[in-house]
VEXDREN-911177 format. One record per residue (C-alpha): residue number from 1; residue in three letters; x, y, z. Coordinates in Angstrom, 2 decimals, m for minus. Layout:
N
(NUM; 'ALA'; (X; Y; Z))
...
This chain:
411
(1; 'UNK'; (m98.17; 74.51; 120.47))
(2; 'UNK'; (m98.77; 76.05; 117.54))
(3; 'UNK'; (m95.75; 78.81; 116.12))
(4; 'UNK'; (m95.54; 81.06; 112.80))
(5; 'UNK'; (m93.88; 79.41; 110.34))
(6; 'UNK'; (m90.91; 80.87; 108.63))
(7; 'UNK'; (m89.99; 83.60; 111.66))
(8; 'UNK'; (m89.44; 82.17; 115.05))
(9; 'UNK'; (m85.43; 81.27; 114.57))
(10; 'UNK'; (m84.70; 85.08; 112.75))
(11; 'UNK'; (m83.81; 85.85; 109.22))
(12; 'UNK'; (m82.69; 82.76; 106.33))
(13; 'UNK'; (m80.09; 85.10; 105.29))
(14; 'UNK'; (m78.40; 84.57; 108.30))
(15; 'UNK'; (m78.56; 81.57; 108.72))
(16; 'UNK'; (m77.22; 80.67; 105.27))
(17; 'UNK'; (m74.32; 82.74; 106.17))
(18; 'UNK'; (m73.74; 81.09; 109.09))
(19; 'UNK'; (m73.12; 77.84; 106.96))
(20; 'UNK'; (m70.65; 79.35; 104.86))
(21; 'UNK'; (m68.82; 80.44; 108.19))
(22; 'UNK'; (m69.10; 76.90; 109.15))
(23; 'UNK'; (m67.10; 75.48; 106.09))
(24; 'UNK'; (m64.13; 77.80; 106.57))
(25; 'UNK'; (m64.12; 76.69; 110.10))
(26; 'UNK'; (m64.07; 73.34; 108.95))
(27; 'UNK'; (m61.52; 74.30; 106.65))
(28; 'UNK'; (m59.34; 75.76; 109.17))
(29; 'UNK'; (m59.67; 73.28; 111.33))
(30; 'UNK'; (m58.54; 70.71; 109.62))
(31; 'UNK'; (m54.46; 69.59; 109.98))
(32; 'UNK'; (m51.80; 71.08; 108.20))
(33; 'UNK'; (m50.88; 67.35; 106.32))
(34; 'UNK'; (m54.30; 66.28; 105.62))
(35; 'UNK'; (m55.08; 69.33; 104.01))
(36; 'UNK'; (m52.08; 69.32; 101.92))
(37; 'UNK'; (m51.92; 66.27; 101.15))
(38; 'UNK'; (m55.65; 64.93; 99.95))
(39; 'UNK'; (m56.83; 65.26; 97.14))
(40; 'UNK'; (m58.65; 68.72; 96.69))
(41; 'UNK'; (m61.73; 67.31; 94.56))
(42; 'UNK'; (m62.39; 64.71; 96.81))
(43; 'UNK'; (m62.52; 67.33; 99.90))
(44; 'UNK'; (m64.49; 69.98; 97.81))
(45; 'UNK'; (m67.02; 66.78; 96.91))
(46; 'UNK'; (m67.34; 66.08; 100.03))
(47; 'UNK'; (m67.67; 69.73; 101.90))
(48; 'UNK'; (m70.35; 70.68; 99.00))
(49; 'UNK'; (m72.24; 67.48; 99.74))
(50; 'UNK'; (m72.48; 68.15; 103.37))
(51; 'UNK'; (m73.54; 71.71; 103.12))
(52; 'UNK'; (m75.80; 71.88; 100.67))
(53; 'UNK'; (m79.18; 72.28; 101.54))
(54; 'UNK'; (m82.83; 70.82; 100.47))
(55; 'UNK'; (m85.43; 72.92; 100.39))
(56; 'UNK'; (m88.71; 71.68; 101.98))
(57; 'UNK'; (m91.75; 69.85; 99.81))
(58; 'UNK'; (m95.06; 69.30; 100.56))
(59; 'UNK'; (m96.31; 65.53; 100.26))
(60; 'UNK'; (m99.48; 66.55; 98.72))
(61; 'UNK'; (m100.84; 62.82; 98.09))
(62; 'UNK'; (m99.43; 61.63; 101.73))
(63; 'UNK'; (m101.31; 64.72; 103.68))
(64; 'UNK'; (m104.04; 63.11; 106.35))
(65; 'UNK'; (m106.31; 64.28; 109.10))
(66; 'UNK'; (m106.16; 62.81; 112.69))
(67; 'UNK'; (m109.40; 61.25; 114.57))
(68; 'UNK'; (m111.04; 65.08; 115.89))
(69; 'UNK'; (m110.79; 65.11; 119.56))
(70; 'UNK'; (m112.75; 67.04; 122.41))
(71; 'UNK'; (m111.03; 70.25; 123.50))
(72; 'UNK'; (m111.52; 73.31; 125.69))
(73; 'UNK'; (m111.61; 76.63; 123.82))
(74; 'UNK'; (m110.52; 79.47; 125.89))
(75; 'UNK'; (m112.66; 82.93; 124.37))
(76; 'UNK'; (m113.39; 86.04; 125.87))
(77; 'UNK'; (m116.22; 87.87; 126.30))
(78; 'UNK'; (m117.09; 91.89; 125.99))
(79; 'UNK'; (m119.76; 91.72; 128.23))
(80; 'UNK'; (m117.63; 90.70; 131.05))
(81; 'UNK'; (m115.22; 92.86; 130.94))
(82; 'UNK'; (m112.95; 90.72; 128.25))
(83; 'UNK'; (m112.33; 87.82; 130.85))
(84; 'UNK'; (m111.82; 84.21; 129.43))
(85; 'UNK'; (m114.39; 81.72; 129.31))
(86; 'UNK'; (m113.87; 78.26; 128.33))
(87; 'UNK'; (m116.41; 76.69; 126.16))
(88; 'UNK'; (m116.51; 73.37; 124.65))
(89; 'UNK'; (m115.30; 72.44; 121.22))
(90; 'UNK'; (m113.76; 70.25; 118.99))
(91; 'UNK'; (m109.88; 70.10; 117.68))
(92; 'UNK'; (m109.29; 68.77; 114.44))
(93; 'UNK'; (m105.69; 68.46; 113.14))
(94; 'UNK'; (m104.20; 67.99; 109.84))
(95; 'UNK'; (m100.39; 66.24; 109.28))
(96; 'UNK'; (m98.67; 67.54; 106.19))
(97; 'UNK'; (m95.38; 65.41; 105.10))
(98; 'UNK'; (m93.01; 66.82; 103.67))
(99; 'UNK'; (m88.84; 66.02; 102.26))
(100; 'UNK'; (m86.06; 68.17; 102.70))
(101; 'UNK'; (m84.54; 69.81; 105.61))
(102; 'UNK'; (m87.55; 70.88; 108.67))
(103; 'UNK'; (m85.36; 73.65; 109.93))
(104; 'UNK'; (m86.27; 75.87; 107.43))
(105; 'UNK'; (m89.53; 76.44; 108.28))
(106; 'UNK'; (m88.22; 78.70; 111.43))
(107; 'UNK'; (m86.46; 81.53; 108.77))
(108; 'UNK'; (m87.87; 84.08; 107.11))
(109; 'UNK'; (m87.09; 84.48; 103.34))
(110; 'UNK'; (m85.93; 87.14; 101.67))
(111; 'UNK'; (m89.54; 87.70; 100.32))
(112; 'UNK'; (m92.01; 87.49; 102.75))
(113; 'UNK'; (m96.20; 88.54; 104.41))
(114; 'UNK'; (m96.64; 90.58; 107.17))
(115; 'UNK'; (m99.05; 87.34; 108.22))
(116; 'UNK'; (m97.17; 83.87; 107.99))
(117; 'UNK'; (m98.85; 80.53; 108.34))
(118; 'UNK'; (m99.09; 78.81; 111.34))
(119; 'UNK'; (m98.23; 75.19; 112.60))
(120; 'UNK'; (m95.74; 72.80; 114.63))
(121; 'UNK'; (m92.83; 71.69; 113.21))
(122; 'UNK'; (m91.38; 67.97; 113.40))
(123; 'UNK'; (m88.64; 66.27; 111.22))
(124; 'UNK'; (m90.86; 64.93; 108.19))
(125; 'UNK'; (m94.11; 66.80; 108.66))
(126; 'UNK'; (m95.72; 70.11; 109.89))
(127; 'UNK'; (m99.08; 69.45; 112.62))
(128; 'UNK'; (m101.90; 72.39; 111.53))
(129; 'UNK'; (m104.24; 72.25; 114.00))
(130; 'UNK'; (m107.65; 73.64; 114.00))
(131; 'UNK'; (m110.28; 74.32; 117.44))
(132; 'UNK'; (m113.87; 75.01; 116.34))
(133; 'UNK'; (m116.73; 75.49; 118.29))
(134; 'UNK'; (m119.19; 75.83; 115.85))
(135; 'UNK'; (m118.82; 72.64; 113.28))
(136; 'UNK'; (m118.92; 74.01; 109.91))
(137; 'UNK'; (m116.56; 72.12; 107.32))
(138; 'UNK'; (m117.02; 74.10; 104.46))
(139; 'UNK'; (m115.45; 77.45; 106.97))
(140; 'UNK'; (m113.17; 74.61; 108.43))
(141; 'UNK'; (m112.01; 73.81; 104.59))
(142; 'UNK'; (m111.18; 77.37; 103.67))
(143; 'UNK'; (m108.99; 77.62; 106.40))
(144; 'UNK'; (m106.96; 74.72; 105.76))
(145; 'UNK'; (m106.45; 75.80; 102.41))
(146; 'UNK'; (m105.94; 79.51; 103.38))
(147; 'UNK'; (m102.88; 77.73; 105.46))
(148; 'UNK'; (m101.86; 74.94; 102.91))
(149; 'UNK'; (m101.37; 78.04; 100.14))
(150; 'UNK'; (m99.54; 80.38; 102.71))
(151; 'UNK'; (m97.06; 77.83; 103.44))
(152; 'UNK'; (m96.99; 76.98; 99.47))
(153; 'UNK'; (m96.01; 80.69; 98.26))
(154; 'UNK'; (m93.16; 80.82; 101.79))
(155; 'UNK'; (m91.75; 77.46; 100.29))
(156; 'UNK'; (m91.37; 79.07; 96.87))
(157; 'UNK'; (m89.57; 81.74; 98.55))
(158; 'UNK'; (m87.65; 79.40; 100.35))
(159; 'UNK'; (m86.27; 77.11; 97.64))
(160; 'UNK'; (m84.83; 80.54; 95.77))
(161; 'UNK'; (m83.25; 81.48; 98.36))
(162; 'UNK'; (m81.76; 78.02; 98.65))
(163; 'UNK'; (m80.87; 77.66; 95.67))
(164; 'UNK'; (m78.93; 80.88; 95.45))
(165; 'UNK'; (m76.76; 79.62; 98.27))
(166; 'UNK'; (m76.52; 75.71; 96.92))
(167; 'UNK'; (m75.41; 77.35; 93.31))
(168; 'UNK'; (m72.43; 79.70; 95.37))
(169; 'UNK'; (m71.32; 76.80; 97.70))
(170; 'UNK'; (m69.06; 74.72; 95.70))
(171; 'UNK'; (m66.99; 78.21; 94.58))
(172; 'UNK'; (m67.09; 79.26; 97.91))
(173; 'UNK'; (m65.51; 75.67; 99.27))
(174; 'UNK'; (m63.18; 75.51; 96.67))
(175; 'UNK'; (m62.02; 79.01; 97.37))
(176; 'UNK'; (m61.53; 77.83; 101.11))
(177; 'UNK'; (m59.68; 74.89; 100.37))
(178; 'UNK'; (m57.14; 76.81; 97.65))
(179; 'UNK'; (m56.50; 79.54; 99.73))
(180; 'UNK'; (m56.01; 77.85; 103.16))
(181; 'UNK'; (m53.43; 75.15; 101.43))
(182; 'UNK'; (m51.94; 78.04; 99.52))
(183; 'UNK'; (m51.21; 79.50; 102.90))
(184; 'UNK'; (m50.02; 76.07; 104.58))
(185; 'UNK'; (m47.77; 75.44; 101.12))
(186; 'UNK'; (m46.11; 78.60; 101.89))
(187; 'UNK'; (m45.80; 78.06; 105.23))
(188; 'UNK'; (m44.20; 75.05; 105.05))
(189; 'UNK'; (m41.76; 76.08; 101.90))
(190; 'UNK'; (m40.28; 78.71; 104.01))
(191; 'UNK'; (m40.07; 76.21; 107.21))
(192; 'UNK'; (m37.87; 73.80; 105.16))
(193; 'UNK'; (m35.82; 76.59; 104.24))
(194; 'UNK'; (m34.43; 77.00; 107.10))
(195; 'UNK'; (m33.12; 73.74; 107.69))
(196; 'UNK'; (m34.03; 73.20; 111.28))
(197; 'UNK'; (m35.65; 69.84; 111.99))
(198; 'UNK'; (m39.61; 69.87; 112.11))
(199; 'UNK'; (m42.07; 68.68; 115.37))
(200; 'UNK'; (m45.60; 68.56; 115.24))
(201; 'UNK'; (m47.39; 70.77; 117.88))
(202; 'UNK'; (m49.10; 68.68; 120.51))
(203; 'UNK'; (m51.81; 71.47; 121.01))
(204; 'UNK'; (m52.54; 71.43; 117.09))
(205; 'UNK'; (m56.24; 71.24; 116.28))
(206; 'UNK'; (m56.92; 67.59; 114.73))
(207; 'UNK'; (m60.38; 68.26; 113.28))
(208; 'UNK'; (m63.70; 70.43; 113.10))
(209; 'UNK'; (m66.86; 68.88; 114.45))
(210; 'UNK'; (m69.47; 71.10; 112.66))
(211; 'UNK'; (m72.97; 71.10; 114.90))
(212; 'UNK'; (m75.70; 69.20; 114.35))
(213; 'UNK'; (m75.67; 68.87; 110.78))
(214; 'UNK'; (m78.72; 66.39; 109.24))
(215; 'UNK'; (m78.55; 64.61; 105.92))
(216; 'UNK'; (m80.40; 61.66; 104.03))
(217; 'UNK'; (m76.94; 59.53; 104.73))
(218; 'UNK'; (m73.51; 59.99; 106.23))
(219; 'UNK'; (m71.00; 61.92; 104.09))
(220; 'UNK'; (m67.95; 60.80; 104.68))
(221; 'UNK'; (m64.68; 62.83; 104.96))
(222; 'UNK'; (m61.70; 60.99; 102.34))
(223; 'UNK'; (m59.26; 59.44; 104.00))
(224; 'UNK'; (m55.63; 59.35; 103.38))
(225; 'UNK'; (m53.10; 56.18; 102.68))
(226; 'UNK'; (m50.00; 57.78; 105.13))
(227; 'UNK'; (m49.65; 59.64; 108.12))
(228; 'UNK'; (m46.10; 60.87; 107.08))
(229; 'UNK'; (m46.06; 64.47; 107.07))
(230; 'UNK'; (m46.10; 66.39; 104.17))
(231; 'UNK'; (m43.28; 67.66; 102.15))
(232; 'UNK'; (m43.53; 70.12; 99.38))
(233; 'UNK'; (m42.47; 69.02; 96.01))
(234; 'UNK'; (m41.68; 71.05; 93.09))
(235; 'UNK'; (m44.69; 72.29; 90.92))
(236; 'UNK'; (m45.08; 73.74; 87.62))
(237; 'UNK'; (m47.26; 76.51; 87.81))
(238; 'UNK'; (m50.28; 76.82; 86.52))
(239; 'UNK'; (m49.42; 79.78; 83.84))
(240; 'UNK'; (m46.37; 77.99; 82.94))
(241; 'UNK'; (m48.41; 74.99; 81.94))
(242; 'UNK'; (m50.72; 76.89; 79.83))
(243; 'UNK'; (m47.47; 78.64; 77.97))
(244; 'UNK'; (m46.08; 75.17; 77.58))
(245; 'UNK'; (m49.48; 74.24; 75.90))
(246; 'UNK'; (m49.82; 77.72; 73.72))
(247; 'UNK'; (m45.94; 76.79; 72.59))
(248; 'UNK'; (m46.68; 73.72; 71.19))
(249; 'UNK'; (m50.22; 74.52; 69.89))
(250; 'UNK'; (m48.18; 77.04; 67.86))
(251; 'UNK'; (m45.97; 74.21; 66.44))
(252; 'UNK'; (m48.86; 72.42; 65.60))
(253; 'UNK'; (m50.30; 75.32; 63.44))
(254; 'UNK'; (m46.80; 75.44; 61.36))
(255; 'UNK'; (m46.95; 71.76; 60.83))
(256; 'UNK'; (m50.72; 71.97; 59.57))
(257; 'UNK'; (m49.63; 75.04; 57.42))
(258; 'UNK'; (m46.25; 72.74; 55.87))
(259; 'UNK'; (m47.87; 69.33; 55.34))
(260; 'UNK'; (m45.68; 68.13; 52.65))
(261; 'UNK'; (m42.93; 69.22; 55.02))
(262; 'UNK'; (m43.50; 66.28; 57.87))
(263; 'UNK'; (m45.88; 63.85; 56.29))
(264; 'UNK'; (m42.81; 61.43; 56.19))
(265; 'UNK'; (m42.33; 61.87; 60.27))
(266; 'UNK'; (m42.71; 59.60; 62.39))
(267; 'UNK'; (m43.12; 59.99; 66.13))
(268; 'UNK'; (m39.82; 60.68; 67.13))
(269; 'UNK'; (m39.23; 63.48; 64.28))
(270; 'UNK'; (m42.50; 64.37; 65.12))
(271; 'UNK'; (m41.49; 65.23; 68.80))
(272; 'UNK'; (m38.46; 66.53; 67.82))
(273; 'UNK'; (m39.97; 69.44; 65.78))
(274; 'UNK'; (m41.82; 70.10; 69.69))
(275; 'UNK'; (m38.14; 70.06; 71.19))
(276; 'UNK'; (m36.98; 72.96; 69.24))
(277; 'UNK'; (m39.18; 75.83; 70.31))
(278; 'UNK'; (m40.01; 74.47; 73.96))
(279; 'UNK'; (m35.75; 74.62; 74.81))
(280; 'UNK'; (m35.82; 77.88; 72.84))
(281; 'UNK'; (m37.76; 79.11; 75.60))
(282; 'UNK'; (m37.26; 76.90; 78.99))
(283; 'UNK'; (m33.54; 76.11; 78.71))
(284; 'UNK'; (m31.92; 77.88; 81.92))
(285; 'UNK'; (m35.03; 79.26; 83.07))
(286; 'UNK'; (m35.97; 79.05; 87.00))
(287; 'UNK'; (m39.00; 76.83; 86.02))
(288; 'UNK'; (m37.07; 74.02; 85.63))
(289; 'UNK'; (m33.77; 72.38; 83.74))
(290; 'UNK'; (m34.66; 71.90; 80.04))
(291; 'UNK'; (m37.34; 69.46; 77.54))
(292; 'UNK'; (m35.27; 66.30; 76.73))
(293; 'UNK'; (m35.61; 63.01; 75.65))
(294; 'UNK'; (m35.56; 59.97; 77.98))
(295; 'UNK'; (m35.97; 56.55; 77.14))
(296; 'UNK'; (m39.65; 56.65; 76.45))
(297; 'UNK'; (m40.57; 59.96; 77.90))
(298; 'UNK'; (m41.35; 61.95; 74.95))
(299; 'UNK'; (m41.31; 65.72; 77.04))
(300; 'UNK'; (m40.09; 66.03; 80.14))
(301; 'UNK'; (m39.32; 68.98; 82.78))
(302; 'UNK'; (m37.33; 68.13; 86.02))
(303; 'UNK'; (m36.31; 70.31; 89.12))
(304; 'UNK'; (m34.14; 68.67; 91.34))
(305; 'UNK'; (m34.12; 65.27; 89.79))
(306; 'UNK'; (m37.86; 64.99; 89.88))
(307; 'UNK'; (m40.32; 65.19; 86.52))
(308; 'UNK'; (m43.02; 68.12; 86.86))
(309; 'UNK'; (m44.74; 67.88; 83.68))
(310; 'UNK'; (m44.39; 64.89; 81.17))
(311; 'UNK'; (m45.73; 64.69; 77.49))
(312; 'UNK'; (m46.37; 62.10; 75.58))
(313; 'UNK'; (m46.13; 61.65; 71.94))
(314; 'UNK'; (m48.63; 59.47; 69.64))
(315; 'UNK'; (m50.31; 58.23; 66.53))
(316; 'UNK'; (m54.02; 57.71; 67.46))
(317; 'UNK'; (m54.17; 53.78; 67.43))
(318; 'UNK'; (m57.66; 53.58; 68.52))
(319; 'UNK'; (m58.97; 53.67; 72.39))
(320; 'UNK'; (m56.94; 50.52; 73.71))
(321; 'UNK'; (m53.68; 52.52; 72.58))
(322; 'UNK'; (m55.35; 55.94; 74.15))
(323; 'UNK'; (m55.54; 54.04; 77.61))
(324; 'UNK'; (m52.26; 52.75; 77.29))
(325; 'UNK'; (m50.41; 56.01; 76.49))
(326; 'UNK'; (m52.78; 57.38; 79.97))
(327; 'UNK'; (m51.38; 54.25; 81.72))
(328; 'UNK'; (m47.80; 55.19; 80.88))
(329; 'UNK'; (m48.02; 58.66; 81.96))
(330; 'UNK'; (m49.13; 57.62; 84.81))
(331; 'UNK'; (m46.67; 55.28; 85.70))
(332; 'UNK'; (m43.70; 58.18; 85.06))
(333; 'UNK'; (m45.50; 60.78; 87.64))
(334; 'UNK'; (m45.08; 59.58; 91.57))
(335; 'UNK'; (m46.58; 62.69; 93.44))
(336; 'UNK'; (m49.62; 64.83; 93.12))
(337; 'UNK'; (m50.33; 68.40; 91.29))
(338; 'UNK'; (m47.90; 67.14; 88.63))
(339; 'UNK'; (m49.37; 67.74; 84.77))
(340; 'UNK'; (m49.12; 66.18; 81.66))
(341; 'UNK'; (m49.97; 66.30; 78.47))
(342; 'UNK'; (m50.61; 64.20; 75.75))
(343; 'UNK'; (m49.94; 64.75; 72.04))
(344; 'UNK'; (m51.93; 62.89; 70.07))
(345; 'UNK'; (m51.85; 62.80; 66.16))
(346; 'UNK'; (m54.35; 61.65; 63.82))
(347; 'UNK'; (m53.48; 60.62; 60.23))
(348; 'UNK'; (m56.93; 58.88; 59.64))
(349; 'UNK'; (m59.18; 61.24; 57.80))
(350; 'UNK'; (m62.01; 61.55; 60.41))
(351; 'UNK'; (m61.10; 63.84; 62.90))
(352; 'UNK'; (m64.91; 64.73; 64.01))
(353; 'UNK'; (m64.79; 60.64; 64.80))
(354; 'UNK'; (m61.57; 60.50; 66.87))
(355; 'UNK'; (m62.54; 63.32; 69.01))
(356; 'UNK'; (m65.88; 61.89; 69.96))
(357; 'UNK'; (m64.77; 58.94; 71.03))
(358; 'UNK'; (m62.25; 60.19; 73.45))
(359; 'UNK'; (m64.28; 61.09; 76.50))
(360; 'UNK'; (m65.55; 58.41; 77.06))
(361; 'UNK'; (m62.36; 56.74; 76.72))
(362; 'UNK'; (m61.17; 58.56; 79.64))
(363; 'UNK'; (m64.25; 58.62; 81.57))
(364; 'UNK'; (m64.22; 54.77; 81.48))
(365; 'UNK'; (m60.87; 54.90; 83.17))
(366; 'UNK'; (m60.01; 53.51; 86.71))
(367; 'UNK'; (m58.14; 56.56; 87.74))
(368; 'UNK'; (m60.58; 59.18; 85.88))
(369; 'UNK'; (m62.03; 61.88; 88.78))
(370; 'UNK'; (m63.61; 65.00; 86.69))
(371; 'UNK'; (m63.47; 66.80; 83.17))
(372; 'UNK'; (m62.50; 70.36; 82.99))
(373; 'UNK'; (m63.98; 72.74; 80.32))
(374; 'UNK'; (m61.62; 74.06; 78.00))
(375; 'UNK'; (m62.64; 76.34; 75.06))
(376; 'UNK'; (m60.20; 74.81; 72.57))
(377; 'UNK'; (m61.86; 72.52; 69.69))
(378; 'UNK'; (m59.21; 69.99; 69.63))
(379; 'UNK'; (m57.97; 69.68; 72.95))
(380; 'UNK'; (m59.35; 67.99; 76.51))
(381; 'UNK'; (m58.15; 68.44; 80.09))
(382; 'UNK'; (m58.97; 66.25; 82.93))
(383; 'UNK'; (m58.21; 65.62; 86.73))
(384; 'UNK'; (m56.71; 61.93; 87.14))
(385; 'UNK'; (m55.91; 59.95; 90.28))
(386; 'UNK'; (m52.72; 57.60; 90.66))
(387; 'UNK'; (m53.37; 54.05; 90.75))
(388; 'UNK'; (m54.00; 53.11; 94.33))
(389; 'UNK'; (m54.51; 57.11; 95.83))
(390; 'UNK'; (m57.21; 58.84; 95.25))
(391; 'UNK'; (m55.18; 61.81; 96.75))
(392; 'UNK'; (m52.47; 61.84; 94.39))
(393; 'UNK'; (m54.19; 63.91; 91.42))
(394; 'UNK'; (m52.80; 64.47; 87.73))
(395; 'UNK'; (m53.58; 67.04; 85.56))
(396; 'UNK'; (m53.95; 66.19; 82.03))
(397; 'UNK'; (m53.94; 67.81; 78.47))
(398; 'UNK'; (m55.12; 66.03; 75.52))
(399; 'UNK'; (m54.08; 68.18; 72.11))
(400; 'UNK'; (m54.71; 66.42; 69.26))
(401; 'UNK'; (m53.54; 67.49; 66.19))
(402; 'UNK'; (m54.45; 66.20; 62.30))
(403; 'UNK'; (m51.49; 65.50; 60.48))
(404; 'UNK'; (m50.79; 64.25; 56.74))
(405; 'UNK'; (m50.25; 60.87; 55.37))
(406; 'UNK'; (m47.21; 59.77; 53.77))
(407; 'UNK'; (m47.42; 60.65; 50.69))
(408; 'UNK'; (m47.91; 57.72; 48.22))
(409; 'UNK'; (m44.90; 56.63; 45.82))
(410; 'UNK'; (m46.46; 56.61; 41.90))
(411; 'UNK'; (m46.62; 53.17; 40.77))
């Protein structure tokens, strides 16, 4: 039977809002450990991907007429007193394929006619369906195309409206997942605190099973290697780690100011000259212990025997010795949220060269997950994984700086 098109199920407004209610349901729903403990790109990948919506396109070269069929057309008639008559006909019908998702053909756009095509709705293609009495193909034609361009200009309206809501929904899901962890985090910091032994709630809700939600293919929620519940670990914070990078961006600017001063350095003076101003402004604060030297850790911060961020110092030996360094760090940080940085100096006299090459030396590694934008011209940050969990994620500064040669002894 046919039904106007883009009304019968209410306003698309609502029920676009009704979808972002849906992911913080899901969010809230989901345990205490898991959310904690996987990684947050994966989840936000996955919530975005199961959300977002695709707006509805006509098949133009696939649209087809059925065989026309005999049919009863009920009409009334003035001159007896408006009763219905039926009267023979014929019923033609026209199917109209079409991708994307069929359910928003029942919602009403934010732009919209008093006067709305008509049709049935099924899950790849509308049924228009047309009951003359009187053949005439050229009136029969008009009307089709009178329908075909209604439902054009609501699909138009459609797809903006959609893709309003596609562009907010991986803010609003990452928003979800930060703040609901944030909460659990603090939740559980304050639960250790007071030193009485933990039990999981038998009652606790396991999972959110979100209705009826129709995609191309399955989207699958990531999984996580342990069941063991999650304790929190010491974190640097996130302004901390950008005043750790501003303090030795500023060291970097003296030593491209006083180039006679450490083109002799190696790496180890080099990293010393880094030493001096970070412990003149961590050592004894409540961020952590102090920057030291260990073995091969270049830069280190610990709080209670653990490293929170880790830098590495080196000479920019081409992109086998980049993916080492990466590799290294790496194997120093066991847990996630911990960040790191790499210092990375050039003495070779193409800089432009060196810093084109090294995305892709990072997006070629195993453990690479996303780039973040950063406005500065020399440096890079990107999300890792640890080898073998996906959940355990790394943060990661490249700064690389251009330093001077050696200076040549005069023959």
């Amino acid at each position: 039977m046919d039904e106007l098109l883009f009304r019968s199920q209410g306003a698309l407004r609502e029920f676009l809002t009704s979808r972002m209610d849906f992911i913080v349901q899901e969010i809230q729903g989901l345990g205490a450990d898991y959310l904690l403990k996987v990684s947050e790109t994966d989840l936000a990948e996955y919530l975005t991907e199961k959300y977002v919506l695709e707006s509805p396109a006509v098949l133009d070269e696939e649209i087809h007429q059925l065989e026309p069929t005999d049919a009863e057309l009920q009409v009334r008639s003035l001159y007896r007193g408006d009763q219905s008559t039926y009267v023979r006909g014929t019923e033609f019908q026209v199917i109209v394929p079409f991708s994307g998702d069929a359910r928003l053909f029942h919602y009403q756009p934010s732009h919209y006619t008093l006067n709305p095509p008509r049709g049935e709705v099924y899950e790849h293609r509308l049924v228009l369906t047309y009951q003359v009495q009187q053949l005439d193909a050229r009136e029969l034609q008009r009307s089709i195309s009178r329908t075909m361009d209604g439902i054009r200009e609501y699909l138009e309206w459609v797809a903006a409206d959609v893709e309003r809501f596609n562009g907010a929904l991986p803010r609003h899901v990452s928003r979800g997942i930060a703040g609901r962890r944030q909460k659990l985090l603090e939740d559980r910091k304050v639960s250790q605190a007071l030193g009485i032994p933990l039990k999981r709630r038998e009652d606790a809700p396991r999972t959110y099973v979100v209705p009826d939600i129709r995609r191309k293919s399955p989207v699958r929620r990531p999984t996580l290697s342990t069941e063991e519940s999650f304790v929190p670990e010491p974190e640097l914070d996130e302004a901390e780690y950008e005043n750790i990078l501003r303090v030795i961006r500023d060291m970097a600017r003296v030593l491209e100011l006083n180039p006679r001063a450490f083109a002799g350095m190696g790496e180890e003076d080099l990293r010393t000259q880094f030493l001096v101003p970070l412990n003149a402004q961590y050592e004894g604060q409540a961020t952590g212990e102090t920057f030291n030297f260990q073995g091969k850790t270049d830069i280190l911060i610990k709080v209670d025997g653990k490293n929170i961020f880790i830098a590495e110092c080196k000479f920019w030996r081409g992109p086998k010795g980049l993916t080492e360094t990466i590799d290294q760090l790496l194997g120093y940080l066991s847990w996630r949220d911990t960040k790191a940085a790499i210092l990375l100096f050039n003495r070779n006299r193409d800089l432009t060269r060196v810093l084109m090459q090294i995305p892709g030396i990072i997006e070629d590694h195993a453990c690479f997950k996303r780039a973040v934008d950063l406005r500065h011209e020399t440096d890079f940050r990107y999300v890792l994984h640890q080898p073998g969990d996906r959940n355990r994620q790394v943060i990661l500064t490249i700064l690389v700086f251009d330093v001077p040669r050696p200076e040549q002894p005069t023959p």
